[in-house]
N, C-alpha and C positions, 0 to 999 in steps of 0.2 A: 504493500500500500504506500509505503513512504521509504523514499531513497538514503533519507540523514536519518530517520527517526526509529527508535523499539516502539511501538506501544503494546500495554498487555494490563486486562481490565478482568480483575478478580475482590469479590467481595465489594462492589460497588468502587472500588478505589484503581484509576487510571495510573500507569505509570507511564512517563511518556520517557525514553531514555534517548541523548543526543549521541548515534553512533556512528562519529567518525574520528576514532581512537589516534589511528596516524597523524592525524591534524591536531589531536590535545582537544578536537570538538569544537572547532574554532565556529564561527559561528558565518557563515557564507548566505549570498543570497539565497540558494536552495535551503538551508536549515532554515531562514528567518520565513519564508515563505509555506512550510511544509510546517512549523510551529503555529503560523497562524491559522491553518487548515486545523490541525489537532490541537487548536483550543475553540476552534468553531466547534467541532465534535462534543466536546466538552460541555459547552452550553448549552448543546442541542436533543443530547443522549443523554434521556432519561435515567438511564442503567448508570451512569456514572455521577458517583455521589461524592468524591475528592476526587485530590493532585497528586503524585509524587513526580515532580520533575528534577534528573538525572543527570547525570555523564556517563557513557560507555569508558571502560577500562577502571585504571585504579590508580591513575596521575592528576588528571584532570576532569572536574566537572566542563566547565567552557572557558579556553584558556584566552578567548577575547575574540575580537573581531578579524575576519581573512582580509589582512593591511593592505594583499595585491589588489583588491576589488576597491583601494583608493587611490592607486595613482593616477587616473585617469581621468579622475572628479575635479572640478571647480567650485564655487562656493555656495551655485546652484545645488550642484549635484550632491555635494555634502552634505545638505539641509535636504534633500529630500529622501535620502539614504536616511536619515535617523529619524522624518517625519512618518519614513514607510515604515521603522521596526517597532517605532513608539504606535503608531495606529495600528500595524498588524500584530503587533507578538506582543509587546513589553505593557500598553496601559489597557490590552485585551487578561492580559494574567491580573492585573491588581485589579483590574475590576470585577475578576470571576466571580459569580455568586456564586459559585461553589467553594469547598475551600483550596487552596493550591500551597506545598510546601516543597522548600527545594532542599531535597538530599545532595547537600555539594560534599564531592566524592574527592575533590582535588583542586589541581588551581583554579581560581575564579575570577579573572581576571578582566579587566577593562570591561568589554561587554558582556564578559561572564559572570560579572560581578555585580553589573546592572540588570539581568535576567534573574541573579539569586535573588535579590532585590525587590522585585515587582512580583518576588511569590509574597505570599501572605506571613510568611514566616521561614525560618532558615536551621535545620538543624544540619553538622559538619562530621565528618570522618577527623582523628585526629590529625591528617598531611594537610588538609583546606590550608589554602594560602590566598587570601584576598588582596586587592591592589587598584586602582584605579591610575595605570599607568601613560596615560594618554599625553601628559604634556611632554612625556621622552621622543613622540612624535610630534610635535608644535599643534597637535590638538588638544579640544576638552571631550570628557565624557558626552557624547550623546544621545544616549538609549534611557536619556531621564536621570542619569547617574550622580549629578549637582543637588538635584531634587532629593531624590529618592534616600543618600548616604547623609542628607544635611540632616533629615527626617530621624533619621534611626542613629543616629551617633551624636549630633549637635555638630555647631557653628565651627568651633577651634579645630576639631580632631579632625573631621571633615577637609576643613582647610588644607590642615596639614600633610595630610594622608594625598589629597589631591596634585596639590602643587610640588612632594618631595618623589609623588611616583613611589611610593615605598611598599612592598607587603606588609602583612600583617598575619602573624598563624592563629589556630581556630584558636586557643586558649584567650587570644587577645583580641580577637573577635567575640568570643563571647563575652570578655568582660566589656566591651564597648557597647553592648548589646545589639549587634549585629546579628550571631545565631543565639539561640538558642540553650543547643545540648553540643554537648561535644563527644565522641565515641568513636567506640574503632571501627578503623572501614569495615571490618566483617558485622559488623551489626547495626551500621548506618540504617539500611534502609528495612529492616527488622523495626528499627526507632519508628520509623516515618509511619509503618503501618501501625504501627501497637499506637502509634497518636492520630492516627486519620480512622482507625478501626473506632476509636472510642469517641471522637466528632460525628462521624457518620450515624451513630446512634442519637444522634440532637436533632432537634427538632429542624429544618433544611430552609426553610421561608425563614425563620430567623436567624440560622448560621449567615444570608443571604444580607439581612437586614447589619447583624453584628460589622461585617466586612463593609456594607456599605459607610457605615456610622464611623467605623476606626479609620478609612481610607481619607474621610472630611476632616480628622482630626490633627491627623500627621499633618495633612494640610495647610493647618491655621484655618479653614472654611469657618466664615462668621456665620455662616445658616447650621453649623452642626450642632449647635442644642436645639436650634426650633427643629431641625430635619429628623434630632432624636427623636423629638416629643410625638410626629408626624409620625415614623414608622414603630413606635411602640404603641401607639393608637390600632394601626394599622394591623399590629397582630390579635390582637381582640375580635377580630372580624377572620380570623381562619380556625379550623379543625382542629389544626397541629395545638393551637392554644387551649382549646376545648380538652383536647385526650390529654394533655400533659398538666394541665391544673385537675382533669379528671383522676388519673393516673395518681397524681399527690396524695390528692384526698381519703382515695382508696389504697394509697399504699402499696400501688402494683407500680411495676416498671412503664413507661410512657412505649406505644409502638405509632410513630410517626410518617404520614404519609406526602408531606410535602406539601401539603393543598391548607 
């Protein structure tokens, strides 16, 4: 079905793994184009109820951008390379209503580190090495990477990190609050399921509602308390709300059907 991509959808939970191992999973217009196919599927297929998105091998999750696919660009062409990955792949993932996390397997770098990024959350194998190395080539991040890293680390470190080009290993990514969990590659993505198996038992119009509410907050969005007030209204008027204050009341487990 897909030339760059694994998928394989078990127990409601998609994996979507990036496999072009000799490349480190660089991220080329075939992968940006075949990722925004396999998160339309996402949206659209019922049967899948989360994310686990990948890297093939055990180096690298996605080692950044295929740099030959910019020598040939001008300043046009450079803004509409990052306008086509931010509209097809990168603000298609943060806005999944469903949930999406990225098991980064290995290096995550420049554009891979802005894909980690736009999942909804990030747990790491103990090699992950993050970096947003872009000004060693006289550019800046553009896959929302300014955005996205100012969000989840703050103003200084951000700064820093950006402008010196430097890695950073999972240990120090988590303490930034980048990932998460930190683990060894053999149990990475053991983690991802044992945290998306126990989501997927939640109620799904509100997993939906939670992501939209946290994505306005990152943001600064000045509508995201009245947008709260709006979609917790809003859950009052579905099933899933009915069976799971039902569910309390009577002291049984909630079985939620999305509606």
């Amino acid at each position: 079905m897909y030339q760059t991509l694994l998928t394989e959808l078990q127990d409601g939970i998609q994996t979507i793994t990036i496999n072009r191992p000799d490349k480190l999973n660089a991220l080329n217009k075939d992968v940006i184009a075949e990722l925004g196919k396999a998160f339309d599927d996402v949206y659209s297929n019922p049967e899948i109820k989360s994310v686990i998105l990948t890297g093939a091998g055990e180096k690298s999750f996605v080692a950044g951008a295929d740099i030959s696919e910019f020598t040939s660009l001008n300043g046009a062409g450079g803004a509409e390379l990052a306008k086509r990955g931010q509209d097809l792949v990168f603000d298609k993932i943060e806005n999944c209503p469903k949930p999406v996390v990225a098991a980064v397997n290995g290096f995550a770098l420049g554009g891979g580190c802005e894909l980690a990024m736009s999942c909804h959350f990030r747990i790491a194998a103990e090699n992950a090495k993050f970096g947003q190395p872009e000004v060693n080539l006289g550019l800046i991040p553009g896959y929302g990477g300014t955005q996205r890293l100012t969000q989840l680390i703050g103003k200084g470190k951000s700064m820093e990190l950006m402008m010196t080009a430097d890695m950073i290993g999972a240990d120090d990514a988590k303490s930034l609050g980048l990932v998460n969990h930190v683990l060894p590659l053999a149990e990475l993505l053991g983690k991802a399921r044992e945290i998306l198996t126990k989501i997927n038992t939640k109620a799904p119009v509100a997993l939906a509602k939670v992501i939209a509410c946290v994505n306005e907050a990152a943001k600064g969005d000045a509508e995201g308390f009245r947008n709260e007030i709006t979609r917790f209204g809003e859950c009052f008027d579905t099933e899933d709300m009915k069976e799971g204050t039902g569910a309390f009341l009577e002291k049984r487990k909630a079985t939620f059907k999305g509606k």
